[in-house]
C-alpha positions in Angstrom: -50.8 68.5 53.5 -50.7 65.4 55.8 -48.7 62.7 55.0 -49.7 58.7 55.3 -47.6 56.9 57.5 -45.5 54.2 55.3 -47.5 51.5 56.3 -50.7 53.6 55.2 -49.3 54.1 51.4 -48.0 50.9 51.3 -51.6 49.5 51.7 -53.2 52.4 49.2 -50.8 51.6 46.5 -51.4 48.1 46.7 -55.4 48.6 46.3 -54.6 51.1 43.5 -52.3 48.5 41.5 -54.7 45.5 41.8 -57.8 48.0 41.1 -56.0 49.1 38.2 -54.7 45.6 36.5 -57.8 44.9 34.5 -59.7 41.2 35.2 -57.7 38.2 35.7 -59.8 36.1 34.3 -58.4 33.7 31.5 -58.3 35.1 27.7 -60.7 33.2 25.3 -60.7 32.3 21.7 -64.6 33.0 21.6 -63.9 36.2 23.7 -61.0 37.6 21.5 -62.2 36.6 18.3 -64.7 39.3 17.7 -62.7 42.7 18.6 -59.8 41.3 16.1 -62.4 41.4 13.4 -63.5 44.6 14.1 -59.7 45.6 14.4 -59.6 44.8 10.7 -58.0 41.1 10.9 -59.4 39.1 8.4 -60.0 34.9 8.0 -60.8 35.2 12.2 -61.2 31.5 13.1 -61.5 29.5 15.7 -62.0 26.4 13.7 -60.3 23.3 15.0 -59.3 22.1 11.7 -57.8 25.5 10.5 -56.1 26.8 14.3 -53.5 23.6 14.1 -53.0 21.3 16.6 -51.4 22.7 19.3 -54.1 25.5 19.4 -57.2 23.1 18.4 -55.8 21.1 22.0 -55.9 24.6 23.9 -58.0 24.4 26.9 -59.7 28.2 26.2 -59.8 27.6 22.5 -57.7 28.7 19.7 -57.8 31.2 16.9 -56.1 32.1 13.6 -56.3 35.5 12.0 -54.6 37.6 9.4 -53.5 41.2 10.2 -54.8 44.1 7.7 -50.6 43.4 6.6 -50.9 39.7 5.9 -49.0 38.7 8.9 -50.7 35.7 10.6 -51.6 35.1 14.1 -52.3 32.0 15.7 -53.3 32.1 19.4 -53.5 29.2 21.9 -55.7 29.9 25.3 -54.5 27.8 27.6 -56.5 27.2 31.1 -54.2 29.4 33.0 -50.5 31.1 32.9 -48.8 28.2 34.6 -49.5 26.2 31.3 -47.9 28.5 29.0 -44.7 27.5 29.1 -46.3 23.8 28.0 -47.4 25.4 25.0 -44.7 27.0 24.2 -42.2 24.0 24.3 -45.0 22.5 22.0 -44.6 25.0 19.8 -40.8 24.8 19.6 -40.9 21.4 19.4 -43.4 21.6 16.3 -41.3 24.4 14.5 -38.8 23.4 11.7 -35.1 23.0 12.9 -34.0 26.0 10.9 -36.9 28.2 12.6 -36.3 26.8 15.8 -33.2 29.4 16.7 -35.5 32.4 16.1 -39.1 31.1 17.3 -38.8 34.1 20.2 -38.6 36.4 17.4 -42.6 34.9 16.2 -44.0 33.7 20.0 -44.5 35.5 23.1 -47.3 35.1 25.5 -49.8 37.5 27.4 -51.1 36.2 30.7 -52.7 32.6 29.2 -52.7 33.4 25.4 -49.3 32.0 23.3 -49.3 34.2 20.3 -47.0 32.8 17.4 -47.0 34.8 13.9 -45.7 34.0 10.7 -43.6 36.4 10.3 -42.5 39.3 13.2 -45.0 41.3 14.2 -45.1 44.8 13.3 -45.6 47.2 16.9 -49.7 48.0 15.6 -50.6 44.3 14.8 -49.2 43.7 18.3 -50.7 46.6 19.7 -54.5 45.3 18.0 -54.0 41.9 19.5 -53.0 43.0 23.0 -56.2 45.4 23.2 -58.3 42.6 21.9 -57.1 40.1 24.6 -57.6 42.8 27.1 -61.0 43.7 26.0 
């Protein structure tokens, strides 16, 4: 079997990887909305007056939904990943003091999406979600 040189396979894996990571275009509320319903989240909303205000302000949208456990989901799209960190201060900021301390335990992002739950998520709502940003 012949072997690539090292610049060769260098080259090859980095088409492969970038072939393989999926779209980089920005996750949407009106995009992700859908698959969580059919992922068995109920109350899937992207009403301004029910998201809250940091996600209402989101440049992609924002969402609310309830997991098939009760946990809820709030997701703010921002325009890109360099804004998430915005969010996310927002979000700490907006968080009771005594909730404050543990807010990485509720928040994480995924490329332009800042998820925050009401409670920590369990691995399949997080799992659901992830799919459904992806799809």
């Amino acid at each position: 079997m012949r072997r690539l040189p090292p610049l060769a396979a260098i080259l090859l894996l980095a088409v492969v990887a970038g072939c393989g990571s999926g779209s980089s275009s920005p996750y949407t509320a009106d995009g992700t909305k859908a698959c969580l319903a059919k992922s068995g989240f109920t109350k899937v909303t992207t009403d301004a007056k029910k998201v809250g205000f940091i996600a209402a302000f989101s440049a992609n949208g924002g969402l609310q939904a309830r997991s098939p456990h009760g946990n809820v989901l709030t997701i703010a799209f921002t325009d890109s990943p360099e804004s998430v960190a915005g969010v996310e201060r927002a979000y700490r900021k907006a968080a009771p003091p005594r909730l404050r301390p543990h807010i990485g335990d509720i928040m994480e992002s995924q490329r332009n999406a800042v998820l925050v739950w009401t409670v920590s998520p369990r691995a399949e709502e997080l799992t659901a979600v992830q799919h459904c940003l992806a799809s």
